[in-house]
LOKOLKE-932573 format. One record per residue: x, y, z of N, C-alpha, C in turn; residue in three letters; chain. Coordinates in steps of 0.05 Angstrom, whole numbers, plus 5000, padded with zeros to 4 digits. Layout:
[[X Y Z] [X Y Z] [X Y Z] "ala" "A"] ...
This chain:
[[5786 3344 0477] [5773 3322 0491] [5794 3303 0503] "unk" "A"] [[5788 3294 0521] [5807 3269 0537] [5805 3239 0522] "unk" "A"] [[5820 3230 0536] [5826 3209 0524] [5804 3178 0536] "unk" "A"] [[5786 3165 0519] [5775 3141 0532] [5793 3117 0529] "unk" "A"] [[5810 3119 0535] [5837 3094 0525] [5845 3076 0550] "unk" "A"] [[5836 3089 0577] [5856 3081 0597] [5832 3074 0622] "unk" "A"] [[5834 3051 0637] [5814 3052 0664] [5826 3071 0680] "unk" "A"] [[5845 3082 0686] [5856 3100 0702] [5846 3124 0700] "unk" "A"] [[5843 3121 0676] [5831 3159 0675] [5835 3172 0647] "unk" "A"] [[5829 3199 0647] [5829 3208 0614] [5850 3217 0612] "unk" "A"] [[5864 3226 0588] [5901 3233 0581] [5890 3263 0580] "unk" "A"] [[5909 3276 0599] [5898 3298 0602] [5915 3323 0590] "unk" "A"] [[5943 3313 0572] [5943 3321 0548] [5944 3335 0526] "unk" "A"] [[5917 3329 0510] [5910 3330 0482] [5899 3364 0481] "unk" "A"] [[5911 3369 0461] [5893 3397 0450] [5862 3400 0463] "unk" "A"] [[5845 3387 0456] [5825 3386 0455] [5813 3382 0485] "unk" "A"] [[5828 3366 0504] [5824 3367 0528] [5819 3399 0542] "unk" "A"] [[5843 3417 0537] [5857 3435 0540] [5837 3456 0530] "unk" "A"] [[5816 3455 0500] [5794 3472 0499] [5769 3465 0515] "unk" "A"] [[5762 3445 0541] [5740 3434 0545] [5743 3440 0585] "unk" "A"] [[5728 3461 0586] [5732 3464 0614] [5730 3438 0624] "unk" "A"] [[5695 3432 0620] [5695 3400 0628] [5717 3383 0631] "unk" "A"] [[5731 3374 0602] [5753 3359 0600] [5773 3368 0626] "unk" "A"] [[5777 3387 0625] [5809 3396 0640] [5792 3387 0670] "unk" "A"] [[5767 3398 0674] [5758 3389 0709] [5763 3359 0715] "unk" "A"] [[5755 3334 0697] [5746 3313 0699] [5783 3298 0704] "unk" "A"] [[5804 3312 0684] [5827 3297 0677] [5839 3313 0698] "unk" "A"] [[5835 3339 0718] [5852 3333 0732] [5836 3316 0756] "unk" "A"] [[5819 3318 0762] [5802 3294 0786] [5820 3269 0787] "unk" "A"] [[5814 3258 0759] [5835 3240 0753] [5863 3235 0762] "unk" "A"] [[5874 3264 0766] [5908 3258 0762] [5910 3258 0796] "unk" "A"] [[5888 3273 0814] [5885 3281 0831] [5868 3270 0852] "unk" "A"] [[5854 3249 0843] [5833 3230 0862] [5834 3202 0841] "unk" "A"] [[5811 3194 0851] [5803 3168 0839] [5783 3177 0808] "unk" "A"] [[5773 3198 0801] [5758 3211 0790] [5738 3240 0799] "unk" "A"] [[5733 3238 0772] [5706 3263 0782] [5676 3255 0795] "unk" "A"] [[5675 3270 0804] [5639 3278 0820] [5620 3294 0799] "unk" "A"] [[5598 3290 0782] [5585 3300 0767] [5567 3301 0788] "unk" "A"] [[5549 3328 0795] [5522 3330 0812] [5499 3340 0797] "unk" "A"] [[5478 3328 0801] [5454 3337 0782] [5436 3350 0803] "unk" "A"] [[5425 3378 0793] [5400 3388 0805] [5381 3404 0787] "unk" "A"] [[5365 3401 0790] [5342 3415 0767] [5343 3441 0785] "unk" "A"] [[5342 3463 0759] [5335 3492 0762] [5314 3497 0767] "unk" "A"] [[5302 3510 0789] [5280 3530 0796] [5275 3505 0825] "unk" "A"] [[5286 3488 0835] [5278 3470 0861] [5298 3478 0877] "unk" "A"] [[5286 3488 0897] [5247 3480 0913] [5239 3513 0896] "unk" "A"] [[5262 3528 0904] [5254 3552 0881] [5280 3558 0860] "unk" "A"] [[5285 3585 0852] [5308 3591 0837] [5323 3605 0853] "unk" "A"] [[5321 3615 0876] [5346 3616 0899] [5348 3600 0906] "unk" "A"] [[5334 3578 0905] [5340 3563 0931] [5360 3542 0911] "unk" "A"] [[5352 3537 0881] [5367 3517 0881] [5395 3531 0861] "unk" "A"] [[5406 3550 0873] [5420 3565 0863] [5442 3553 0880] "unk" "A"] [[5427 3566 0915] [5434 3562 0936] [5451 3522 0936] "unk" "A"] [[5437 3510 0926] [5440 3478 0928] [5468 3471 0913] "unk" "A"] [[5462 3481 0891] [5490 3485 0869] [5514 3490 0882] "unk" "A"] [[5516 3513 0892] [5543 3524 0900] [5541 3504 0926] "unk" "A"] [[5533 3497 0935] [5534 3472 0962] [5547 3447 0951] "unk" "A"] [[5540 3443 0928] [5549 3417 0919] [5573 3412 0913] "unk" "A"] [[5581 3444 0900] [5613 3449 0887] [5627 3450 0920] "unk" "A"] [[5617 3466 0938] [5635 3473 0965] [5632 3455 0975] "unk" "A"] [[5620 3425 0973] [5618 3396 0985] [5638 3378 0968] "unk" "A"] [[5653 3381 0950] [5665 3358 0929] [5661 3355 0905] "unk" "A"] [[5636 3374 0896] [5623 3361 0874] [5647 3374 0847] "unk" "A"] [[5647 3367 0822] [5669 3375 0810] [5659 3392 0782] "unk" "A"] [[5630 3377 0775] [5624 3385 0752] [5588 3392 0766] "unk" "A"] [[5583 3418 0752] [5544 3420 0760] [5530 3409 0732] "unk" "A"] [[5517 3391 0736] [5497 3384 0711] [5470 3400 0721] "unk" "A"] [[5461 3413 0709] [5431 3429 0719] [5412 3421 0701] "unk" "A"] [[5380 3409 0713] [5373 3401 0694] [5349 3422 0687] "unk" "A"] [[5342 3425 0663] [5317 3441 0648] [5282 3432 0655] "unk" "A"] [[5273 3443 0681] [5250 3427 0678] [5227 3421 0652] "unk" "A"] [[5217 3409 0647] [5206 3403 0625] [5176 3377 0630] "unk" "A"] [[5157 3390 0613] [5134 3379 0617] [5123 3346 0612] "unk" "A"] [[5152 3334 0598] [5145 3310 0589] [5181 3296 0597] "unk" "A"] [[5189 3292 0619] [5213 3284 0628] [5213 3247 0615] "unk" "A"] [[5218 3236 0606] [5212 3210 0598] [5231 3198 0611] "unk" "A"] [[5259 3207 0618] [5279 3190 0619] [5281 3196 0657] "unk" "A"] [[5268 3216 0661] [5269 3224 0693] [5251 3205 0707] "unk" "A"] [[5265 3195 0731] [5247 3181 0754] [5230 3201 0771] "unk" "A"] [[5219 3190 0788] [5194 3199 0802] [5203 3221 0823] "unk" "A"] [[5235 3212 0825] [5241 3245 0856] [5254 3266 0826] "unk" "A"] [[5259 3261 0808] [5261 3277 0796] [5238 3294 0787] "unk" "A"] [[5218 3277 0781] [5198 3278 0763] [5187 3302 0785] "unk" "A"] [[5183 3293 0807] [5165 3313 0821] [5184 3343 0831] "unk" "A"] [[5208 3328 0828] [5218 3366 0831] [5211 3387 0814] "unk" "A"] [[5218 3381 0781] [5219 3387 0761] [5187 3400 0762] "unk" "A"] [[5159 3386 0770] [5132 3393 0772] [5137 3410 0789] "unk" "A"] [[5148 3406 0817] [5149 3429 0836] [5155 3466 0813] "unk" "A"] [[5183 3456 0806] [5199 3479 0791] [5174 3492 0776] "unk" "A"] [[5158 3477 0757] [5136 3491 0730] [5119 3500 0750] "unk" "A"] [[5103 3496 0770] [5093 3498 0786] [5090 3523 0791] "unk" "A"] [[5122 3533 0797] [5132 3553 0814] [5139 3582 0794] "unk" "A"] [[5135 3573 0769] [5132 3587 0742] [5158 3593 0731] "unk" "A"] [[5178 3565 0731] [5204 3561 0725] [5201 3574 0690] "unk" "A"] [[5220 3593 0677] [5218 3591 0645] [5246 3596 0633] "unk" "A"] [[5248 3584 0618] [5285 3568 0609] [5304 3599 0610] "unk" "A"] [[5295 3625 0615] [5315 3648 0608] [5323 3642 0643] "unk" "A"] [[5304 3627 0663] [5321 3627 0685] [5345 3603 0694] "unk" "A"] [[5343 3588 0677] [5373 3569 0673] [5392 3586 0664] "unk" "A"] [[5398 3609 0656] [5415 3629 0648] [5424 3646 0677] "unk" "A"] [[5404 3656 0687] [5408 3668 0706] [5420 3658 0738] "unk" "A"] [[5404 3625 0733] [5429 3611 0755] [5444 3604 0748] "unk" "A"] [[5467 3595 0722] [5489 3593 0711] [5505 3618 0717] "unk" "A"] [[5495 3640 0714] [5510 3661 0723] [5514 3664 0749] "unk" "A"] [[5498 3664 0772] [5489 3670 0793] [5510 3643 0814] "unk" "A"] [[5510 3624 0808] [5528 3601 0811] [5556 3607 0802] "unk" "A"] [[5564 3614 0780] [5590 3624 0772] [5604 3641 0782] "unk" "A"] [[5582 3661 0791] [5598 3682 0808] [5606 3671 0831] "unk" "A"] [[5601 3652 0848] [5601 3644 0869] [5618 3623 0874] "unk" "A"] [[5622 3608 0857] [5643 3575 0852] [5647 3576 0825] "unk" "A"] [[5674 3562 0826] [5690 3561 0807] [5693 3533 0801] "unk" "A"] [[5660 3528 0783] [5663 3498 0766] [5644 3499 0747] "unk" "A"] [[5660 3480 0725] [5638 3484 0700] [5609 3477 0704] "unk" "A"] [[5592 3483 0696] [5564 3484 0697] [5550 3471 0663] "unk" "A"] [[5541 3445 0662] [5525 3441 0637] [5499 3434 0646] "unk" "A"] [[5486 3449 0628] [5456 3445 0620] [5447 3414 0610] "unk" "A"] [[5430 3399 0629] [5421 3381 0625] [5390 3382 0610] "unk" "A"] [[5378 3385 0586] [5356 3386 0564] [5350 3376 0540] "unk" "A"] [[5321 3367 0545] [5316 3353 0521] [5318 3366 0496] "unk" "A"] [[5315 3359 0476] [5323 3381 0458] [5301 3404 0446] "unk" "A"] [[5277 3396 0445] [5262 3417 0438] [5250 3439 0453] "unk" "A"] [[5254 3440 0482] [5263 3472 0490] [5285 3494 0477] "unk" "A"] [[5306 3471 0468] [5336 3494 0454] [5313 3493 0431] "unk" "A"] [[5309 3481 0411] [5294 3492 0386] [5276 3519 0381] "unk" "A"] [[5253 3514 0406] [5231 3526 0403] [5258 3564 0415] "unk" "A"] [[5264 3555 0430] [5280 3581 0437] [5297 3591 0407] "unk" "A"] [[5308 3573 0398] [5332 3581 0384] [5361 3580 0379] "unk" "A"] [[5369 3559 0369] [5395 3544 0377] [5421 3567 0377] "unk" "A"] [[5417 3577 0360] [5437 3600 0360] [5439 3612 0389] "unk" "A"] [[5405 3622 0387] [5405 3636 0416] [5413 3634 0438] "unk" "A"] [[5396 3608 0446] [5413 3589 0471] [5442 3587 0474] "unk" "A"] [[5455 3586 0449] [5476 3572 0458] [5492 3610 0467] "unk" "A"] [[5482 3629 0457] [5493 3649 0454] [5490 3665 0490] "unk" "A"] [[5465 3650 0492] [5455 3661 0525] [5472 3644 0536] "unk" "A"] [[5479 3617 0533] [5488 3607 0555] [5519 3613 0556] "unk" "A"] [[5529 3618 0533] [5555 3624 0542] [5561 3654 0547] "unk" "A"] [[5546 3669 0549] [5541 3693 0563] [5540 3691 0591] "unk" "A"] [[5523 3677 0606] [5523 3670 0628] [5541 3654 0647] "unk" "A"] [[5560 3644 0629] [5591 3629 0631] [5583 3596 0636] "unk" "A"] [[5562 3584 0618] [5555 3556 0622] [5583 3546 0600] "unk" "A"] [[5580 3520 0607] [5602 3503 0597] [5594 3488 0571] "unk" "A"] [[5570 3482 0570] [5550 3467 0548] [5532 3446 0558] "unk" "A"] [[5524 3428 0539] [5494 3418 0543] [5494 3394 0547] "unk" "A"] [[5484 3379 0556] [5477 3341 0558] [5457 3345 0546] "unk" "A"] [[5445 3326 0525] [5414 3325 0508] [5415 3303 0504] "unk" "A"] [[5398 3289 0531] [5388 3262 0520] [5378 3245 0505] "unk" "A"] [[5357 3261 0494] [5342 3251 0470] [5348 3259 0436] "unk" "A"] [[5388 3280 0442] [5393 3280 0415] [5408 3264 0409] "unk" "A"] [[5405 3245 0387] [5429 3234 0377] [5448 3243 0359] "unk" "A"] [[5470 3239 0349] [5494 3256 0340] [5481 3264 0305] "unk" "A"] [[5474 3230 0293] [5466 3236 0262] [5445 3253 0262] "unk" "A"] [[5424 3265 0290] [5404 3276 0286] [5413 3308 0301] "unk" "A"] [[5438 3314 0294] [5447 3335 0310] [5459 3351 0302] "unk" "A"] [[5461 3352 0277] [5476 3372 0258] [5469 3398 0263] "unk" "A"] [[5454 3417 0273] [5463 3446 0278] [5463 3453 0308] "unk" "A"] [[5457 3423 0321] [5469 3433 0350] [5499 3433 0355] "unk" "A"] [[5522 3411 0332] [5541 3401 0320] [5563 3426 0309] "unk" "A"] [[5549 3448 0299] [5551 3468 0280] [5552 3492 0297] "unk" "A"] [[5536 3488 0312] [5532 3516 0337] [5547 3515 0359] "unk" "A"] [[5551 3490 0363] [5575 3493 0393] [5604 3484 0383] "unk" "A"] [[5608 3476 0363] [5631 3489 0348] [5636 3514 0350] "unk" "A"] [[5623 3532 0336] [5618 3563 0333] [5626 3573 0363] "unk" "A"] [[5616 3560 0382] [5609 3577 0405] [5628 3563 0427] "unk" "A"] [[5642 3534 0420] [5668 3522 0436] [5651 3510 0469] "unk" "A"] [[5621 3505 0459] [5608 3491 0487] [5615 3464 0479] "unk" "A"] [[5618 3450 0504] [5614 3422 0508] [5592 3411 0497] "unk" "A"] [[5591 3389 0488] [5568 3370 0484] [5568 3340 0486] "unk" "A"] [[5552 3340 0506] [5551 3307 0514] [5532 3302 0504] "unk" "A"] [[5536 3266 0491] [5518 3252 0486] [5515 3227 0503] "unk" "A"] [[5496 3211 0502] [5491 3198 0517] [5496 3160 0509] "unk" "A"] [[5506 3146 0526] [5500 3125 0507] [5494 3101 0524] "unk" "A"] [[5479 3085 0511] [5462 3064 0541] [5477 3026 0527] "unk" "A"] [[5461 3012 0551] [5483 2985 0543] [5466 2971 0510] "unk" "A"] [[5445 2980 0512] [5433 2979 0481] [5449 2982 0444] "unk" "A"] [[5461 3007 0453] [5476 3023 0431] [5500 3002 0420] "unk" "A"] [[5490 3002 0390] [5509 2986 0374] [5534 3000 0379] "unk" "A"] [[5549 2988 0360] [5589 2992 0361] [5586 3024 0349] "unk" "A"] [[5570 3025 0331] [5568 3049 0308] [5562 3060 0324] "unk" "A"] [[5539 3065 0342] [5523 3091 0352] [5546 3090 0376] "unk" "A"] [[5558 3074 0388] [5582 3087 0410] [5604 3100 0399] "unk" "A"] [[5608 3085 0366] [5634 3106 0353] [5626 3130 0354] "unk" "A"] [[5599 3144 0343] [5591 3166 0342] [5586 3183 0368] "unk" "A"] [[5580 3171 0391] [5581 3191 0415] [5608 3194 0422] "unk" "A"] [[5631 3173 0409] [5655 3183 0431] [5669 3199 0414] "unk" "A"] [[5662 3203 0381] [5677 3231 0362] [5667 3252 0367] "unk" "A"] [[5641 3251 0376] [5630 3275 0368] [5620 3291 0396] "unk" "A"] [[5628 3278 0418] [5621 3288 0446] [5643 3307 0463] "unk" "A"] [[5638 3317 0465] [5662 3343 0488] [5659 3344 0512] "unk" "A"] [[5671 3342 0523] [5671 3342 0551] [5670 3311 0564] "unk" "A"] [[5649 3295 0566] [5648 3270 0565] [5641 3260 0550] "unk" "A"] [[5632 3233 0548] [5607 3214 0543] [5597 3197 0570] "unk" "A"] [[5564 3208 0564] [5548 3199 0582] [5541 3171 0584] "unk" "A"] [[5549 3153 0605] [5542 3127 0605] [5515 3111 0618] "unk" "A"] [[5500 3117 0611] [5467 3098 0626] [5479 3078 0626] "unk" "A"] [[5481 3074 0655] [5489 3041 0670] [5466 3025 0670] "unk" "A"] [[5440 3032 0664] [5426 3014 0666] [5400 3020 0643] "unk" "A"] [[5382 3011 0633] [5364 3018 0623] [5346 3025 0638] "unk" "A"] [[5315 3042 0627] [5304 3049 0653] [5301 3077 0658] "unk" "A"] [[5287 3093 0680] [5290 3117 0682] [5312 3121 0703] "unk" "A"] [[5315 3148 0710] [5332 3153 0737] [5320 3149 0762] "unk" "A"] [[5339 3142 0778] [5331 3141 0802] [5362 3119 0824] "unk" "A"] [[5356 3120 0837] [5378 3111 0856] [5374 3082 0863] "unk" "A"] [[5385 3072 0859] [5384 3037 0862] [5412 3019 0890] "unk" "A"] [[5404 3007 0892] [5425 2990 0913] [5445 2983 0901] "unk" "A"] [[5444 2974 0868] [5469 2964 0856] [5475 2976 0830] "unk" "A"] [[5492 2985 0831] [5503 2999 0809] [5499 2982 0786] "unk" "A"] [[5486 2982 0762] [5487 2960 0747] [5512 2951 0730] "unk" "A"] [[5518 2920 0734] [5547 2906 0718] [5553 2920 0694] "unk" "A"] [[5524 2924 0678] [5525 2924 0646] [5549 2956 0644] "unk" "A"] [[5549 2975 0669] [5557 2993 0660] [5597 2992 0657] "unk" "A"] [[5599 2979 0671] [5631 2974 0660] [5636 2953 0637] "unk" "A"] [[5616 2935 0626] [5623 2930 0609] [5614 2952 0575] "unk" "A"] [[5598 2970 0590] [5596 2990 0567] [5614 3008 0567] "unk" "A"] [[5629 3021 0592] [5660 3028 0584] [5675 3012 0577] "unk" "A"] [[5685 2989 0571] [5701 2976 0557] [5691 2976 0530] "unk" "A"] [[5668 2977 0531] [5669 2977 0493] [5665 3012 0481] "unk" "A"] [[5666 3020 0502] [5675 3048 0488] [5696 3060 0487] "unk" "A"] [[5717 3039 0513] [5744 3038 0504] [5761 3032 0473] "unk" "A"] [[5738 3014 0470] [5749 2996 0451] [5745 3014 0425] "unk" "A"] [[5725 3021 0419] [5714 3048 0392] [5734 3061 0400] "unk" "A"] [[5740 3073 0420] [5756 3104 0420] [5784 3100 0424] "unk" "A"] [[5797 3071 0423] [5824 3068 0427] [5841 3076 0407] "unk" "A"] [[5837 3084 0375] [5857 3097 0366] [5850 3117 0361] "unk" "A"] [[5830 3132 0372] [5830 3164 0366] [5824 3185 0391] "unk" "A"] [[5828 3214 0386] [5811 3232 0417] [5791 3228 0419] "unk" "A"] [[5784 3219 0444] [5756 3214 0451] [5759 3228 0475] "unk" "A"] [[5730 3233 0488] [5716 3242 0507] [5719 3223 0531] "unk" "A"] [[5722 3225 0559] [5719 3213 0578] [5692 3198 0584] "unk" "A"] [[5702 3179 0593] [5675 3163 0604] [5656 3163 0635] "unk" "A"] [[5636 3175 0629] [5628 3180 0662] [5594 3170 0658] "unk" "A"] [[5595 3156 0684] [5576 3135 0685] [5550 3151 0713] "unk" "A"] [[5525 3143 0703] [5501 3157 0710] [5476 3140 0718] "unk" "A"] [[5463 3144 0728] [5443 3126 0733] [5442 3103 0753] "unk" "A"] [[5430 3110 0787] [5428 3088 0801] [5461 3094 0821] "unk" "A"] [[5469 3113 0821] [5500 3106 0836] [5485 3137 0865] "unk" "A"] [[5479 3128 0885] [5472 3144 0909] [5484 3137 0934] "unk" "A"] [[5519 3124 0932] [5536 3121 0956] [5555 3123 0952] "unk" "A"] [[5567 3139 0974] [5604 3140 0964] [5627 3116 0952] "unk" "A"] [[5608 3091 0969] [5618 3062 0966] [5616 3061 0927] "unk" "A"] [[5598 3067 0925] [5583 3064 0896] [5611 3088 0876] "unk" "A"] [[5606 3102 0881] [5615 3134 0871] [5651 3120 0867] "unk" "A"] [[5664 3104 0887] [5680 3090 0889] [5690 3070 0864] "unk" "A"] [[5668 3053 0870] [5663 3024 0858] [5667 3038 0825] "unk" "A"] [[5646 3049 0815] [5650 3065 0792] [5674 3077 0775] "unk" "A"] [[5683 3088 0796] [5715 3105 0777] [5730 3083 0786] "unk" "A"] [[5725 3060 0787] [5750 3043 0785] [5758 3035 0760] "unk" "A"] [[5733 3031 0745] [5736 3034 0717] [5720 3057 0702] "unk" "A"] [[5707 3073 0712] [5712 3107 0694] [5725 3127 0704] "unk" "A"] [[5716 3144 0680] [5729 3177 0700] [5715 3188 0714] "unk" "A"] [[5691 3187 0709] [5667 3201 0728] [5635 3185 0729] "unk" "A"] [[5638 3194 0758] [5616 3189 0768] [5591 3202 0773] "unk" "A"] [[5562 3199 0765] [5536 3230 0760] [5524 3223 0778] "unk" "A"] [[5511 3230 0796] [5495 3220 0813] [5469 3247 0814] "unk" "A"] [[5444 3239 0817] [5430 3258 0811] [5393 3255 0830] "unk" "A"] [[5391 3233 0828] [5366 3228 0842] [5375 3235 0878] "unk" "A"] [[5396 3214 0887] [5403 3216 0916] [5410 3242 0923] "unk" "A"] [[5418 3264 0910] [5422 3289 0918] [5394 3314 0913] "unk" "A"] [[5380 3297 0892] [5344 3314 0892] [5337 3300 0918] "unk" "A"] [[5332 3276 0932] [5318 3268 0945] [5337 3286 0965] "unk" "A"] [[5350 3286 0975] [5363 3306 0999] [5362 3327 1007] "unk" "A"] [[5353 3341 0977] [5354 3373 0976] [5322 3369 0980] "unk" "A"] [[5304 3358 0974] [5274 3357 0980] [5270 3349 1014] "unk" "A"] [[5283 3332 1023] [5266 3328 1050] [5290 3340 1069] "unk" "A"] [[5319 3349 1068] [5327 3359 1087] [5338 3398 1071] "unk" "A"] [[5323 3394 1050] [5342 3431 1046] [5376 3427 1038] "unk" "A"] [[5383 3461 1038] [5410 3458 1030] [5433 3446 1046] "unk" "A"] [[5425 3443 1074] [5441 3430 1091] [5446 3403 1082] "unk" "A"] [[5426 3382 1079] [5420 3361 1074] [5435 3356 1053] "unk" "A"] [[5430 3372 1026] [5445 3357 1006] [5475 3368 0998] "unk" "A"] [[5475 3392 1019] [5516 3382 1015] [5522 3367 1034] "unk" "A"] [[5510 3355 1062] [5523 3332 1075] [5518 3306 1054] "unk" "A"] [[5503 3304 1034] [5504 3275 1014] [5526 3280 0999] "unk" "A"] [[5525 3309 0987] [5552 3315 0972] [5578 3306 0971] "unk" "A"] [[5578 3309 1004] [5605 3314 1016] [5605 3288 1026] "unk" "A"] [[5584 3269 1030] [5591 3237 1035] [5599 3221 1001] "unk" "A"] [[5587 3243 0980] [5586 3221 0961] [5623 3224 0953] "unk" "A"] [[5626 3250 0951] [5657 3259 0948] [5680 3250 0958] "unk" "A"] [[5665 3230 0984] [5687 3214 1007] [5702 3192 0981] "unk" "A"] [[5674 3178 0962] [5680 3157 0949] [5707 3165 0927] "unk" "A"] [[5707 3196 0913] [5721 3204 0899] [5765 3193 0910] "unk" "A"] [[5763 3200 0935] [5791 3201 0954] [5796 3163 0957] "unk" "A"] [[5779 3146 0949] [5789 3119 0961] [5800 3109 0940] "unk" "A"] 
């Protein structure tokens, strides 16, 4: 894991950096721009070629890391252009063995880590072992699980140990000192920062609260390895994408690149890609 010690960026380092594809993508962005580009697209939108097709657009536009999200029937934390892709995807008779098949299908094609964005009781009902065994078969990187928290995560904890996937947790401006110590020991690859409370969706202003929630996760993780800090929710301009890694490592952006890929196709959302990536170089 990298280092949360520094506004500049993660110490790129540490053992642990060095086992974390994630880690090593984000810390060299770092050594090498202003930060990383995290891109989010839900699997099976508009179909599962097509948003296969979107993926590798994102990586060949700037993007640095693929977060792919799991459509799912009860999205709580997803906004409304998410919400309706995700319906589109079930719709279209999306079922979780094909997040495997575009992890592979993407891999062959670009060369960037890929994590699974899911709530947690799709991996259950499947099989934690299993999952984690398909996905790194298919050459995924590991998981973001919003709705797991770390004390409630012991054999997802146990299994990507075993299996050396990433695991991000998430942490919002709510989260005591404790629950930020626990996402920044126990997270790989990053830690996920909700800049704002709320669902997703793309906003005009990046919210304040979120750099002062990297500083206090500076502050937990200043004498030990921690995970990089990359901030999510509400950031849909390169200006923004900018503004952001001035004080983190990475930047997620995920609604402004569904809304792109929905009303203009794959063209559409690697020209957002590739504008949001401008912000990464300033």
């Amino acid at each position: 894991m990298t280092a949360v010690t520094s506004a500049a960026g993660p110490t790129a380092g540490s053992a642990s950096a060095a086992a974390s594809p994630v880690g090593r993508t984000i810390a060299r962005a770092n050594s090498d721009r202003a930060g990383a580009l995290i891109g989010y697209l839900p699997v099976g939108f508009p179909t599962l070629a097509g948003s296969i097709d979107a993926a590798v657009a994102l990586v060949e536009n700037g993007v640095d890391v693929l977060e792919l999200g799991l459509p799912y029937t009860d999205p709580v934390m997803d906004g409304p252009v998410i919400q309706r892709a995700t319906q589109t995807a079930l719709e279209n008779g999306f079922r979780l063995r094909d997040a495997f098949t575009a992890v592979e299908a993407i891999r062959a094609r670009v060369d960037a880590p890929i994590l699974l964005m899911t709530y947690y009781n799709p991996i259950v009902q499947y099989g934690i072992d299993r999952f984690a065994d398909d996905l790194v078969s298919a050459g995924g990187a590991g998981l973001i699980t919003p709705d797991l928290t770390v004390d409630s995560g012991a054999e997802w904890l146990a299994t990507s140990d075993r299996t050396g996937l990433d695991r991000v947790f998430l942490t919002a401006p709510t989260s005591t000192s404790e629950r930020l110590k626990l996402a920044v020991d126990h997270s790989r690859g990053f830690v996920y920062v909700v800049s704002t409370m709320g669902v997703t969706g793309a906003r005009g202003d990046v919210d304040s609260a979120a750099r002062t929630l990297v500083d206090r996760l500076r502050e937990v993780g200043a004498s030990t390895s921690t995970a990089s800090a990359c901030v999510g929710i509400g950031i849909s301009t390169g200006d923004q994408v900018a503004e952001v890694l001035a004080y983190a490592d990475g930047a997620i952006v995920g609604s402004a690149l569904v809304r792109a890929l929905s009303e203009h196709g794959v063209a559409g959302v690697a020209r957002v890609a590739a504008e949001l990536a401008a912000g990464t170089r300033r």
